[in-house]
Structures are given as C-alpha cells and as structure tokens.
C-alpha positions in Angstrom: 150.9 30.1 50.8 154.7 31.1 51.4 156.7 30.0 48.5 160.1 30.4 50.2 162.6 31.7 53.1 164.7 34.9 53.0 167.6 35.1 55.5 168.3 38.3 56.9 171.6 39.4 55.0 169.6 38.5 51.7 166.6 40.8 53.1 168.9 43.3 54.2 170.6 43.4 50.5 167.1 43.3 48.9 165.7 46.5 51.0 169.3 47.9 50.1 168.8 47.7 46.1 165.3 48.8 46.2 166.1 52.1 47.7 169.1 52.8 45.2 171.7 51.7 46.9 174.5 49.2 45.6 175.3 50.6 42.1 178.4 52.9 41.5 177.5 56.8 42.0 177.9 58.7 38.6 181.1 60.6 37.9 178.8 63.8 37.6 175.2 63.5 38.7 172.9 65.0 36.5 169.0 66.5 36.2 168.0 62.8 35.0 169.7 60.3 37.8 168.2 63.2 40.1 164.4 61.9 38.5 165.3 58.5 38.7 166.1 58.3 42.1 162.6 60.8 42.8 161.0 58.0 41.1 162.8 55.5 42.6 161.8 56.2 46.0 158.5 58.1 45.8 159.1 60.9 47.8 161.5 62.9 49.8 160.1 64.3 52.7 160.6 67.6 54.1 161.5 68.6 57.6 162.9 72.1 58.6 165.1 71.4 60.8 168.4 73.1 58.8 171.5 72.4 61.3 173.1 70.1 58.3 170.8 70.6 55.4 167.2 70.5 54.8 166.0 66.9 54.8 164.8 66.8 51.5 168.3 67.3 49.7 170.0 64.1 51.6 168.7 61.1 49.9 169.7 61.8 47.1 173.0 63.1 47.8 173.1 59.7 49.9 172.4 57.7 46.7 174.2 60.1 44.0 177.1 61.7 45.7 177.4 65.1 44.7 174.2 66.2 42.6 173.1 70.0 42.1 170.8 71.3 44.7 169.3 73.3 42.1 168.1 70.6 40.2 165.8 69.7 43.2 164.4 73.4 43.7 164.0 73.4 40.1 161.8 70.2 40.5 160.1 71.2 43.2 159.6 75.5 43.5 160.9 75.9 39.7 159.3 77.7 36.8 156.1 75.9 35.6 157.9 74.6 32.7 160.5 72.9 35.2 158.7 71.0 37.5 158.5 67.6 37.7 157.1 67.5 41.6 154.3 68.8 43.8 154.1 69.3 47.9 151.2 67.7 49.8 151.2 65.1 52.8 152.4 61.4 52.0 154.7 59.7 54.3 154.6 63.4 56.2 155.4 66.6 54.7 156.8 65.4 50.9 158.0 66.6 47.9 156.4 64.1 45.6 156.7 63.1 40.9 153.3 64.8 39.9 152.2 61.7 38.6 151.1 60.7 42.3 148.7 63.5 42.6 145.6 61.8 41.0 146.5 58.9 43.8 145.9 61.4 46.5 143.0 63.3 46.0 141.2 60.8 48.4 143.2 61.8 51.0 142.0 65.5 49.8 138.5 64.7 49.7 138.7 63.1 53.2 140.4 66.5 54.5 137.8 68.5 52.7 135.0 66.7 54.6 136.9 67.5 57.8 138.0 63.5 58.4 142.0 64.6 57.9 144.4 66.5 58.8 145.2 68.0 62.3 142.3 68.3 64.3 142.9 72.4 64.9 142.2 72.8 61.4 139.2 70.3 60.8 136.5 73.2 62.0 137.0 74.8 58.4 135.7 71.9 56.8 132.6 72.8 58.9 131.1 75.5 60.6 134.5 77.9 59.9 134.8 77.0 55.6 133.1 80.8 55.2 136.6 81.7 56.2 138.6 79.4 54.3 136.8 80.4 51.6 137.3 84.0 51.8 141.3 83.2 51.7 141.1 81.0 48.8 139.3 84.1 46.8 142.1 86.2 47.6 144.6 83.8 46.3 142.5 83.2 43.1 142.4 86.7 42.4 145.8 88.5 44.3 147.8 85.2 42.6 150.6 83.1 45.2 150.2 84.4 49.4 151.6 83.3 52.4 150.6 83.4 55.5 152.9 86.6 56.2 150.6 88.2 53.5 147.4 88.4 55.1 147.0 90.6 57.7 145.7 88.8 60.3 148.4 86.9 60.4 151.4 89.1 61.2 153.6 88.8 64.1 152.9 84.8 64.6 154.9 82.3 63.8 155.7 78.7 64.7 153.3 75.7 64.7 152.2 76.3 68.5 151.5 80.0 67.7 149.7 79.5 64.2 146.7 81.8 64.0 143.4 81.3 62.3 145.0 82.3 58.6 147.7 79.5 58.9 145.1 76.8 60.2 142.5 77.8 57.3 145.4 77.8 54.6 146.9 74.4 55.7 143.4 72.9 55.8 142.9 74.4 52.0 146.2 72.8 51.7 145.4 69.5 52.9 141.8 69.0 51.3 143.7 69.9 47.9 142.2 73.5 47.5 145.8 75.2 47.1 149.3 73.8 46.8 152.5 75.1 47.1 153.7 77.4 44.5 157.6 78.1 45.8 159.6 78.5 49.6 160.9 81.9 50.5 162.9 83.4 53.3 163.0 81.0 56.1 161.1 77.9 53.9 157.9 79.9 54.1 155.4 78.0 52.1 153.6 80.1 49.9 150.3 78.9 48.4 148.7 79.2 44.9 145.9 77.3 42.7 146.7 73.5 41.6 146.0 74.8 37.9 148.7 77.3 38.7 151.3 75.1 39.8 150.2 71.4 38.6 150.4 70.4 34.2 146.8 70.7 33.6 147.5 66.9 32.0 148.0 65.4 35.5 144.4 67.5 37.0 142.8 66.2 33.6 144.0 62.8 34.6 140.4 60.8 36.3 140.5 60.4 40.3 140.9 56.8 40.6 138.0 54.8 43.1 139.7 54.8 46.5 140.2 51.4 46.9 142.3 51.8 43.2 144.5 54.7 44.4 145.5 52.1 48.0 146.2 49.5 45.8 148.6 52.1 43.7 150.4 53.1 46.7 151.3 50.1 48.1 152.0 48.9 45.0 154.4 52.3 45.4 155.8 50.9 48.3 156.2 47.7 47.3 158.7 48.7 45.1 160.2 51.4 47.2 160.8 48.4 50.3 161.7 45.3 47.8 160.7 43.6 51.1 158.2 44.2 54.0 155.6 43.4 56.4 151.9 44.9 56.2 152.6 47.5 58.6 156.1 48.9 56.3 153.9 48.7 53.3 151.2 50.9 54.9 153.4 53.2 56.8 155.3 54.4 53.5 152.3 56.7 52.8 150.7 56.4 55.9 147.6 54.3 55.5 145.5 52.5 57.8 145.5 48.6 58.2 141.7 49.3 57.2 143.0 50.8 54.1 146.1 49.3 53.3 145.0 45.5 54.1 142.8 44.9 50.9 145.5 46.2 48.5 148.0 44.5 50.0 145.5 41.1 49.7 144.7 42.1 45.8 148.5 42.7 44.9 149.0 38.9 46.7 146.4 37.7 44.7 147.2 39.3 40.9 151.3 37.4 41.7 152.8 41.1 42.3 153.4 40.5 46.2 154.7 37.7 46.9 154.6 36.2 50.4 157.4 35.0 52.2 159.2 33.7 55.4 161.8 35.9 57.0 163.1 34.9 60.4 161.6 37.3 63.1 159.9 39.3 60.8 155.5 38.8 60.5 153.7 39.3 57.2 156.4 39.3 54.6 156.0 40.4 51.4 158.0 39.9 48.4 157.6 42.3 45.5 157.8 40.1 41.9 160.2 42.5 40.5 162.8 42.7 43.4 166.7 42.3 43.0 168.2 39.6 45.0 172.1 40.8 44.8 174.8 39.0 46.2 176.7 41.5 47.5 176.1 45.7 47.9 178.9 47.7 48.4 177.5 50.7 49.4 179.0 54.2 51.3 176.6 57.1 52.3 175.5 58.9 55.5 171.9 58.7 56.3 169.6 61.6 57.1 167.3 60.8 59.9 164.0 61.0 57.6 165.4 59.3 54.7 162.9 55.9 54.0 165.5 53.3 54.3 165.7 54.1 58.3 162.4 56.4 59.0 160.6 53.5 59.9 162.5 52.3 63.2 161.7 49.0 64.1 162.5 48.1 60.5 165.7 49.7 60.6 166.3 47.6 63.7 165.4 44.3 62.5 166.9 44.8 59.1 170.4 46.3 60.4 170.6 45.0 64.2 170.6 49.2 65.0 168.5 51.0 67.5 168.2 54.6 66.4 165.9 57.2 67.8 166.5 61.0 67.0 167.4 62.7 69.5 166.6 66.8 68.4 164.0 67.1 71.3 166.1 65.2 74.2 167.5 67.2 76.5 171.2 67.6 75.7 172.5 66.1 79.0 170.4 63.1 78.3 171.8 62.3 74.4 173.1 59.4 74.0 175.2 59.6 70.5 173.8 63.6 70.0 171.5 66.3 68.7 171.1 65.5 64.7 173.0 62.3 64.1 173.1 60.6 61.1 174.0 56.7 60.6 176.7 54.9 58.6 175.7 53.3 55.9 178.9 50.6 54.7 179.0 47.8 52.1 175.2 46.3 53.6 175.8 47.1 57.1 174.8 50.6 59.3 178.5 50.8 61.0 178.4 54.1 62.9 176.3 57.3 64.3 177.8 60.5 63.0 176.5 63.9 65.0 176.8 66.4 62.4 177.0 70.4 62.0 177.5 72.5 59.0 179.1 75.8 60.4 178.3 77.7 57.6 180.2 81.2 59.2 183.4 79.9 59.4 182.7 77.1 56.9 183.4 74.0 58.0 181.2 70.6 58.8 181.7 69.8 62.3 181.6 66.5 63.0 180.2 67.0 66.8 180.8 63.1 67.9 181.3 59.3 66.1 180.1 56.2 67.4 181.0 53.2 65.7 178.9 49.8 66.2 181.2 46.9 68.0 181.3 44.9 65.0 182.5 48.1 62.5 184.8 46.8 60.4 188.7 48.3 60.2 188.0 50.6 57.4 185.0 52.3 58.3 186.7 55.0 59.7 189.0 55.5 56.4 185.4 55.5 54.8 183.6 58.2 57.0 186.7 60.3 56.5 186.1 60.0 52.5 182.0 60.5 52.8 182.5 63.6 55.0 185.0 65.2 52.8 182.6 64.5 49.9 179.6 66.2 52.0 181.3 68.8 52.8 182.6 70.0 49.0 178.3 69.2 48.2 177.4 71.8 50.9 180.0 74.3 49.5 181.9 74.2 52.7 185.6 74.4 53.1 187.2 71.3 55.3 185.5 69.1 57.7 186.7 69.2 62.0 186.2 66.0 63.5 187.2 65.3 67.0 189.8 63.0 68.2 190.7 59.7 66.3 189.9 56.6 68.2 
C-alpha cells in the first residue's frame, strides 16, 4: 500500500542528499571524508576516457572539492596495508569498499560457469579453461602480469584487437580467479591473486546465498538513490528484474523500502532512512558516469535535463560537445560544460557552455568559481573559457 506522495522538488532534494550532496565541502578534504563518500555511494566507476580526468576521481572531487588524488590510488592500487577497495564489475567497470566482495562472488561463480561476462570470453569457462588455466599458473608462481607480459600478447591493443591472453585474463577476472593488483603506464590493468590483493578477513568472510547477496545490493542502492523505481534500484549494480524483483519485494516487506507515489514516476520506493531536506544548496560539475546522472531517464525525470554523451557522435553532429559535463546548482542541473584539460600548456579549456532557459542569474558567477576550483585540483594553471554571454 502507498503510505504517501512525494512531489518532484522533494524527490529531487532527497536523490540530492543521498548521493552527498547538500552539506558544506570541508575546508581541507582528507583520507577519511574520501571513505565516507566511497561508502556513501558504493562505487566509483572507471572509464578511460582521460581528456578531463579519469572518471573515477570526479565524484568525489564533485562532492569534496579539492581532495588528494593520492588518497584514491592509495585506496585502490596502494600497498596492501593501504587499501580499503577492490576492482571487479558492478554498475560497469568499478572501484568498489572491499567489504562488497563477499556480495559478488555470485556474479563470479556465474562467469566461472560461462553465464557472464562478454560473450568473446565465455569459451574459457568451457572447452578453452586448459588455457585460462595455464595463465593463472604463471601469475601464481611469476607473482602480478599484464597482458603486455605474456608473450602472445604483444603488439595488440584495444578492446576490438584483444587477443586470446586478454580474453582469458578478463574471464579469470570476471569469474573472480584474479583481481587487479595496481594500473601502470596507460591504466594497464595488471592482474594478481585475490589473497594477494584482498585482507584475507574479507575472503574468510562466508559467500552469502544468492538471493541474500541481491537483497544486500539493493539494499546498497537503496541508500545510494534515497528514492527510486525498480528498474533504478536494479540498474545501480546491474541486476536483472528476475534478480532484483524479490529483494526489492523482501526489503518492502521487513519496512526498509518504503513505497510511494511520485508524479510520473512508476514503482517508487522510499528508503526508511532517507533525508527529506528543505533546501540543498549545492555547486559541482558532474562527470558523465557519476551515479546521480548515469542513469538517463532518471536524470531526466528528476532534473527536467536530457543528456546523452556525446564522445562517439561525430563532431559535426554534437549538440553541446565531445565530453561535457552538467551543472549541478543549489537542486537544479543549470548548464552543459564541454571541458578539456590542456595539460602542455596548462590550462582547462572550457571548449563551450550551455545554460538551461530557466538558469538562474548567478550561475555563470558560480561555473566561473567551480572551474577555477577544478582547475587548481588538476594542478593546472588558469582556466580559458570562451566568450561571455
């Protein structure tokens, strides 16, 4: 039964408060708001593309202000001793707090019986695990390899030209055989043992039934959304309606989800624990995989903003350009910023602004203040922005 109705604006500042944002940045963020807002949100996930920064350094820069990179690599690729998170696929490609792991090792054993993963790589579940094999006895006994390292492998790159190596390691990968132990050069993964890289107290932890480990990520995601339908709840980790819909039902059931009506939206869910604020006052530019807008159609119901990335348009068909990030202002998306960092001559190009019709008058004094801010974070020197309008 639906207990109650949630306007927009109040759903927009309850999605906005769940994902960190509202409360004053601190003066100088440190290792520990750095875990909070990991823990906070889940996951950060990873994408290559490097014409601004990698995507896994924005949300919390987006959230913090100016934090130290290192603190993330230290997290993620550190000394043993360091680490407080693990690679493996989540949302997509994530950096995720190692306390997850146990929560995805059905995802693992699915991959290991050749039901995930990318279909290239399922034969070495099969007919072709001799092979995989053979590389996971090198690793065990040469210690952490790439792909570059074996010697079949030499000379390919790119995901259309991976060879048999890359496929068999990313399948290891995948059905939890090997993780990643750091990134080197051009964010080359290299791959070691779990019990190399992961606190032996997280693989001594049991494997939960599969139907427990759903029910602990949307529970996850719950948290992470503060509001959603079914399909946001399943999509933050990327499960099925077959899987997400019983956990979703048993989290109704036990009072931690509570159903609601929001106008246009179906399904809506309410988690118990949820901040209802009055007001957010909130400044921060938006990398295009960060999880308050990855899901689109929520971002568009949410803010009234269509975005679609535009990297693999052709550039005489962008509309607001190559790797543009939106305007996040008070509780409102107010503008689409196409960004550059131009590391040579060390400045972040600001390559075109749209603002949304109803941008209010001091969002362009705002960008101005959040660029200058990314740009001292990224160790650059000024910031060249086209014409005012």
């Amino acid at each position: 039964m639906i207990s109650q109705t949630i306007g927009l604006p109040l759903a927009r500042r309850i999605a906005l408060a769940a994902q960190g944002f509202g409360a004053r940045r601190p003066p100088v963020p440190g290792s520990a708001h750095l875990r909070r807002t990991l823990e906070r949100l889940h996951l950060h996930q990873i994408d290559s593309v490097n014409v601004l920064s990698r995507a896994h350094y924005l949300p919390a820069f987006s959230r913090l202000g100016a934090y130290d990179r290192g603190d993330l690599d230290r997290l993620a690729w550190g000394p043993k001793r360091q680490r407080g998170l693990f690679e493996y696929w989540a949302h997509e490609a994530s950096l995720l707090p190692f306390a997850l792991q146990p929560s995805l090792r059905w995802r693992m054993a699915k991959a290991d019986r050749g039901e995930a993963g990318w279909v290239r790589m399922r034969a070495y579940a099969g007919e072709r695990r001799a092979e995989a094999m053979a590389l996971l006895d090198r690793i065990r006994g040469e210690g952490p390899l790439a792909a570059a390292d074996f010697e079949a492998h030499q000379g390919q790159s790119g995901w259309w030209e991976w060879s048999d190596v890359k496929s068999a390691l990313e399948w290891l990968f995948w059905a939890g055989h090997i993780t990643t132990a750091t990134r080197r050069g051009g964010f080359e993964r290299v791959y070691d043992l779990p019990e190399r890289v992961l606190p032996a107290e997280i693989l001594a932890q049991p494997t939960p039934a599969v139907a427990e480990a759903h029910r602990a990520l949307i529970a996850r995601a719950a948290t992470a959304h503060g509001i959603a339908t079914d399909a946001e709840l399943r999509d933050y980790f990327r499960l099925s309606p077959e899987e997400a819909r019983p956990a979703i039902l048993s989290l109704a059931e036990e009072g931690v989800l509570i159903p609601v009506s929001v106008p246009g939206w179906r399904h809506a869910w309410l988690h118990r624990d949820a901040r209802q604020p009055r007001r957010i006052e909130a400044r921060a530019l938006l990398v295009p995989f960060d999880p308050l807008i990855w899901e689109r159609d929520r971002t568009e119901r949410l803010f009234g903003f269509r975005y679609r990335i535009e990297i693999y348009v052709p550039a005489e068909k962008r509309v607001h350009g190559y790797y543009v990030l939106p305007f996040l202002l008070g509780d409102r998306l107010v503008a689409r910023v196409d960004l550059k960092a131009d590391r040579q001559a060390s400045r972040l190009l600001v390559q075109a602004v749209h603002f949304e019709p109803d941008a209010p008058g001091d969002a362009q004094d705002a960008l101005v203040v959040e660029l200058d801010d990314m740009a001292r974070w990224l160790g650059l020197e000024g910031v060249t922005m086209p014409g005012r309008s």
